[in-house]
C-alpha positions as CSV (number, residue, x, y, z in Angstrom):
1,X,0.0,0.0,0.0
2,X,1.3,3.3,-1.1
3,X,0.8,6.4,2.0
4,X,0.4,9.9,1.4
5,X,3.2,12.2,2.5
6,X,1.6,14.2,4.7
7,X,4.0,17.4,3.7
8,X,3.4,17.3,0.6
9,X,-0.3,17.5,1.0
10,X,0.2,19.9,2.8
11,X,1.8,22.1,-0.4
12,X,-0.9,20.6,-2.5
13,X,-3.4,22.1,0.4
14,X,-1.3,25.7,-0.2
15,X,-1.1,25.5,-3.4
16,X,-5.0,25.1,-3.8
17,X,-5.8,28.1,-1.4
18,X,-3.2,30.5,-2.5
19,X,-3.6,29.4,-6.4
20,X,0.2,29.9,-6.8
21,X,3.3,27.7,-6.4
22,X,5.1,31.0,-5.2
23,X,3.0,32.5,-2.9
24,X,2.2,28.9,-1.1
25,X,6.4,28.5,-1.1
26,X,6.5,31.7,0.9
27,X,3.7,30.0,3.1
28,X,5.0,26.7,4.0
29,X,8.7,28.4,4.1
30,X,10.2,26.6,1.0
31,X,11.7,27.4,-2.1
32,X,9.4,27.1,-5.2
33,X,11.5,24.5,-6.8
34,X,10.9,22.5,-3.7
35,X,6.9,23.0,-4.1
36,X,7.3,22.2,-7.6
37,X,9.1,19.2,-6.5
38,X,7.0,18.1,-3.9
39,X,3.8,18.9,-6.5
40,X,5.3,16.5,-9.4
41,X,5.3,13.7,-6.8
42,X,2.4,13.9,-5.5
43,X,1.0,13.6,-9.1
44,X,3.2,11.1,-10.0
45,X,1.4,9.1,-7.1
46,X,-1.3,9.9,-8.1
47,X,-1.5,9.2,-11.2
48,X,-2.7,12.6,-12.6
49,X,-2.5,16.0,-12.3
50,X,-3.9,17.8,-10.0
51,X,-2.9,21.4,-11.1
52,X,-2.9,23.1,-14.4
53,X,-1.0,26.3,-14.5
54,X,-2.6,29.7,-16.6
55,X,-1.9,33.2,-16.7
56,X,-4.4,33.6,-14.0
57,X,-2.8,31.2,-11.9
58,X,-3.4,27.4,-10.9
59,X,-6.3,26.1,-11.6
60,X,-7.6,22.4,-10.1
61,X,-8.2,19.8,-12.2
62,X,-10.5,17.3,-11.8
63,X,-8.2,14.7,-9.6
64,X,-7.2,18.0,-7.4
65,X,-10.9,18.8,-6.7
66,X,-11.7,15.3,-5.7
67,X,-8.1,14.9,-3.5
68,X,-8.2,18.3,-1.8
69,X,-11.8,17.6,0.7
70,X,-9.8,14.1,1.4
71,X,-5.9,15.9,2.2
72,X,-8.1,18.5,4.5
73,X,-9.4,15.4,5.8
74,X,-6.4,13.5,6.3
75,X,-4.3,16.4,8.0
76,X,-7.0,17.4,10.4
77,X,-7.5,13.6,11.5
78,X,-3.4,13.6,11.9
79,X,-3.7,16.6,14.3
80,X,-6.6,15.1,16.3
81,X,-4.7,11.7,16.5
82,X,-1.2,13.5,18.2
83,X,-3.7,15.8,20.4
84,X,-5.5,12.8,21.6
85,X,-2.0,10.9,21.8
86,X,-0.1,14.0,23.7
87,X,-3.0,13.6,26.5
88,X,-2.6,10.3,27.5
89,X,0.7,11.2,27.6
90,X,0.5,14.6,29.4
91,X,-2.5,13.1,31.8
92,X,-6.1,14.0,30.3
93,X,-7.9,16.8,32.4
94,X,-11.6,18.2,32.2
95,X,-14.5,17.3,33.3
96,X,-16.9,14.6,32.4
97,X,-20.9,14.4,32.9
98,X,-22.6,11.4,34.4
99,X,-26.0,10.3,34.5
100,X,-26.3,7.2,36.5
101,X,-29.1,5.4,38.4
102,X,-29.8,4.8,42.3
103,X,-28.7,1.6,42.8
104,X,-25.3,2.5,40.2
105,X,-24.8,5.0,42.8
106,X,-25.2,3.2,45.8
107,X,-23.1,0.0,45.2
108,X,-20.6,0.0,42.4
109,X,-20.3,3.3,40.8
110,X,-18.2,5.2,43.6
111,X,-15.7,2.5,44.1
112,X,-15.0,2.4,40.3
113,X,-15.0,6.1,40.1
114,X,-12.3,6.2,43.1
115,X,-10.0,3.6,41.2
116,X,-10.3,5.7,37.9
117,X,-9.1,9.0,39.6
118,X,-6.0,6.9,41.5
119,X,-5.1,6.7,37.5
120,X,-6.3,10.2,36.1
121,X,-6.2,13.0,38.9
122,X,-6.8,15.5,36.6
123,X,-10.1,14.5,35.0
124,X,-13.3,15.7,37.2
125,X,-16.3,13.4,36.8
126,X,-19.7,15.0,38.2
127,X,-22.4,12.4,38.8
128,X,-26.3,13.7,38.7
129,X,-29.0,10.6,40.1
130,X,-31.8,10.1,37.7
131,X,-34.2,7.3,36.9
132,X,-33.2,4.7,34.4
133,X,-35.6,6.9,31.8
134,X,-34.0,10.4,32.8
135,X,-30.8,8.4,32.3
136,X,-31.3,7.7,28.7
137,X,-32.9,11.0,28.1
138,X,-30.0,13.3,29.7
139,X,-27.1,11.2,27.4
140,X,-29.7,11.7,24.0
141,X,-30.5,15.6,25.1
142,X,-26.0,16.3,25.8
143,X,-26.7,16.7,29.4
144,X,-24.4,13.9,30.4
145,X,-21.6,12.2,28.3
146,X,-21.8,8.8,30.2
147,X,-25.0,7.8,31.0
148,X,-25.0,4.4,33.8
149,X,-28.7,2.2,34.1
150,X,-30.3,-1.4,34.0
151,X,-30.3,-3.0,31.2
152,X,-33.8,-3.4,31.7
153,X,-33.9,0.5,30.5
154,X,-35.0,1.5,26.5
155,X,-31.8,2.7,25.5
156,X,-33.4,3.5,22.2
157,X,-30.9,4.2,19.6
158,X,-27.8,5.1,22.6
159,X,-25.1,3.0,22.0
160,X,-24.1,0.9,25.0
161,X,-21.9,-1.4,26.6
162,X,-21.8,-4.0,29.5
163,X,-20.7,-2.8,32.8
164,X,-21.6,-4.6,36.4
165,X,-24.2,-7.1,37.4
166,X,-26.0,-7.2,40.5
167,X,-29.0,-9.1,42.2
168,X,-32.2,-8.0,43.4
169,X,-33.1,-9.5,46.9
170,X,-36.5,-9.4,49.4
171,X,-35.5,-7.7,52.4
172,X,-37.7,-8.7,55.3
173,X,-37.3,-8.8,59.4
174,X,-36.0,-12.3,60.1
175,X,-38.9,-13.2,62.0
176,X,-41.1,-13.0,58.6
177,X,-42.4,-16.2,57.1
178,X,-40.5,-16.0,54.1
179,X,-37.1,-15.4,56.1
180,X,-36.6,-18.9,56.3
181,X,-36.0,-19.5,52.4
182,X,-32.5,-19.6,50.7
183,X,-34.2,-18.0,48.1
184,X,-37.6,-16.8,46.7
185,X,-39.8,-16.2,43.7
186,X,-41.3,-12.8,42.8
187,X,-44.4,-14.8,43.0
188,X,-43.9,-15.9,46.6
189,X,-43.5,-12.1,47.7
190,X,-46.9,-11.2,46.1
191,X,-49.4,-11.8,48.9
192,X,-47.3,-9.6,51.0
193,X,-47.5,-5.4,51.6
194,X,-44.2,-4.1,49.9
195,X,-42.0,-0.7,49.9
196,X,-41.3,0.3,46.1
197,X,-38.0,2.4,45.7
198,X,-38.2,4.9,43.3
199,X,-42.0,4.5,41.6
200,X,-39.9,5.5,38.2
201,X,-37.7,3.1,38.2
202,X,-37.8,0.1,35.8
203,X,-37.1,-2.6,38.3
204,X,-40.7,-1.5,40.0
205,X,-42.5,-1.0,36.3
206,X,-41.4,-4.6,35.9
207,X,-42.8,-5.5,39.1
208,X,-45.9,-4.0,38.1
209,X,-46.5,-5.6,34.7
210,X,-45.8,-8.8,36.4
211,X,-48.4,-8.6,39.1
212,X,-50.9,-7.8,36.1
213,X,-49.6,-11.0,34.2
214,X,-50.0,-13.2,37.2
215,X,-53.4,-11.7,37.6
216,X,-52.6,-10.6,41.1
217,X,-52.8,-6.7,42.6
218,X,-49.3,-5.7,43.5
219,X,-49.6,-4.4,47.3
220,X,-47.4,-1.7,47.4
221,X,-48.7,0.7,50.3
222,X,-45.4,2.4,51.0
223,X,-43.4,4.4,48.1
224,X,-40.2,5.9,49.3
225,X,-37.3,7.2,47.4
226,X,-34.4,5.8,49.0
227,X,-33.2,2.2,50.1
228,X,-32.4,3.7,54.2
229,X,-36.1,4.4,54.1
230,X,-37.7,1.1,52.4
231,X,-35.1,-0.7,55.6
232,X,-36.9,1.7,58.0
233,X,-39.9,0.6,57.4
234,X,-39.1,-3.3,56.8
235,X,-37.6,-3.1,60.3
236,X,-40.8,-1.9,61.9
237,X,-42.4,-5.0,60.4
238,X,-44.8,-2.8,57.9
239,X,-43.6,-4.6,54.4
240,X,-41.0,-6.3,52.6
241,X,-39.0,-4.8,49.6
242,X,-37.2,-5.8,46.6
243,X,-34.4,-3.6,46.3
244,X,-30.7,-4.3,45.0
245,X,-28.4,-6.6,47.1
246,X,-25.2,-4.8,46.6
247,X,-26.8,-1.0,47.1
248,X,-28.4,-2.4,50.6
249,X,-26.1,-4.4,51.9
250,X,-24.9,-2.0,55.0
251,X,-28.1,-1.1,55.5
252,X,-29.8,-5.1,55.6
253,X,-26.4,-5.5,58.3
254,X,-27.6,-2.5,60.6
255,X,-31.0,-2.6,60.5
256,X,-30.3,-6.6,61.2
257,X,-33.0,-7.5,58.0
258,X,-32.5,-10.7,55.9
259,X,-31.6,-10.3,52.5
260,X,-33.1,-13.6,50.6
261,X,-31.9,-13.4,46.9
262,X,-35.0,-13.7,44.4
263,X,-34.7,-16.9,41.8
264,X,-36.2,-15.1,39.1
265,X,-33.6,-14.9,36.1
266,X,-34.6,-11.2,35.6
267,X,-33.4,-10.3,39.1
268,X,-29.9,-10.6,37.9
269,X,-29.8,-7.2,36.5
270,X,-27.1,-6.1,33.9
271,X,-26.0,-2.8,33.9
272,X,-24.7,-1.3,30.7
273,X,-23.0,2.2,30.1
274,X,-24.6,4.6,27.1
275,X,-23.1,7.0,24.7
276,X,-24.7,8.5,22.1
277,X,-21.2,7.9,19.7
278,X,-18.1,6.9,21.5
279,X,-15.5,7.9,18.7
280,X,-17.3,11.5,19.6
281,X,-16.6,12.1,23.3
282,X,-13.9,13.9,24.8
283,X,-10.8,12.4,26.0
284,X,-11.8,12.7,29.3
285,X,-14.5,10.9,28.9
286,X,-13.5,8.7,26.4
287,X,-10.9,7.5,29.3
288,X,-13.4,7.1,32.1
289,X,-15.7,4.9,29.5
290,X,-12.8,2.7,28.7
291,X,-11.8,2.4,32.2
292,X,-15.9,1.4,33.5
293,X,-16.0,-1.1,30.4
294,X,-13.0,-2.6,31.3
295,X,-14.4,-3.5,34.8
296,X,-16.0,-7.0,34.5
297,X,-18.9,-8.4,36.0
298,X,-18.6,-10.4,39.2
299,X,-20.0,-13.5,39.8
300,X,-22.9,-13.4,41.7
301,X,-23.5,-16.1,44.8
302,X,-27.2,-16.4,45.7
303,X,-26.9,-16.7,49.4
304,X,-28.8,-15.2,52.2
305,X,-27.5,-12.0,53.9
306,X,-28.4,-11.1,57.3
307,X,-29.5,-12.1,60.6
């Protein structure tokens, strides 16, 4: 494969603008011999020319029109390359939008945030809490470069890559009937008042289409809109909650709950990161999305937690 000298497009791309070989000599700092030079071999690699030469000046031939968009092209994509190149090197620095869900918050987000900034000091990353639909609608809108939800979200046309995994457990008192299970089903936990976390969240719009499918009326007297207050009022022996094992774990410890992981497959939630085009984001952010993606799931162990 033959490569385009990038000097010598950039004469060709002096030559077109200045629509002389002398005046884009005194341009680029060279003698016009040495444009005339550098003009013949380009040609010559060509094929054709690019140039014809009047008493008006230089005039573009049919093979300069069609190569001069694609030098411009070329150049500014060499420029970009050793910007982006010289900041890895240098340390990226700037700051980076993040829209990310409750229970990314709560359990994984800030210890993989912490690692990132051991790595890149520089870069500041400010996180805003949303639903998993305000998620997907700050990243499409430009409100947030990095946008962190369930898979169980309509990313619509985002693009989106896998992140962490977690598991959605029924927190109850450990004197509840169902606190003697290793495990449950969601239909187990339907004949039984429940706090709902977050009413626009799409773990409880899940919930609530699969009530309506199992023909059964989800009792959900109690909507909060954090996990400390869905414990406070499992611990007074009001309700039980579905919530996310790794976002309430603390909390099931204190409030001495039992954490008894559902067996439903989609209470292993996925959680994917969304862009609306990764080759356009920053290099800060283009850092902190390679650095989340490169974080593998865990394997999960369902196992009772708590008392």
């Amino acid at each position: 494969m033959r490569y385009f000298d990038p000097v010598s497009l950039r004469v060709f791309i002096a030559i077109c603008e200045r629509r002389s070989l002398t005046e884009a000599a005194e341009r680029e700092n060279l003698t016009v011999s040495a444009v005339s030079k550098r003009l013949a071999a380009l040609e010559d690699h060509v094929g054709a020319a690019l140039v014809e030469r009047g008493r008006g000046g230089v005039h573009l031939t049919g093979a300069g029109e069609a190569l001069l968009p694609a030098a411009r092209g070329l150049l500014q994509a060499m420029v970009l390359i050793h910007a982006n190149l010289s900041e890895y090197a240098c340390g990226a620095s700037g700051p980076v939008r993040v829209a990310a869900s409750l229970s990314a918050i709560t359990s994984f987000l800030p210890g993989d945030l912490a690692a990132f900034f051991t790595r890149q000091s520089k870069i500041k990353v400010a996180v805003d809490e949303r639903s998993g639909a305000e998620v997907v609608t700050s990243v499409e809108d430009g409100r947030a470069d990095i946008g962190v939800c369930c898979d169980m979200s309509d990313t619509r046309c985002l693009q989106k890559a896998p992140y962490r995994m977690d598991q959605l457990v029924l927190v109850t008192t450990p004197q509840h009937e169902l606190a003697r299970h290793a495990r449950v089903s969601f239909a187990d936990t339907l004949p039984y008042d429940r706090v709902m976390v977050n009413a626009n969240s799409a773990a409880v719009h899940l919930q609530q289409r699969l009530a309506i499918a199992a023909g059964k009326a989800l009792k959900a007297p109690y909507h909060v809109r954090t996990y400390e207050t869905a414990c406070h009022i499992v611990a007074a022996n009001l309700a039980v909650a579905i919530v996310p094992r790794e976002s309430t774990r603390g909390l099931v410890e204190s409030f001495r709950l039992k954490a008894i992981p559902l067996a439903d497959e989609w209470a292993r939630r996925r959680f994917v990161l969304c862009v609306r085009d990764d080759v356009e984001l920053s290099m800060p952010a283009r850092l902190l999305f390679e650095w989340l993606v490169s974080l593998h799931p865990r394997p999960l162990q369902l196992s009772a937690v708590g008392a």
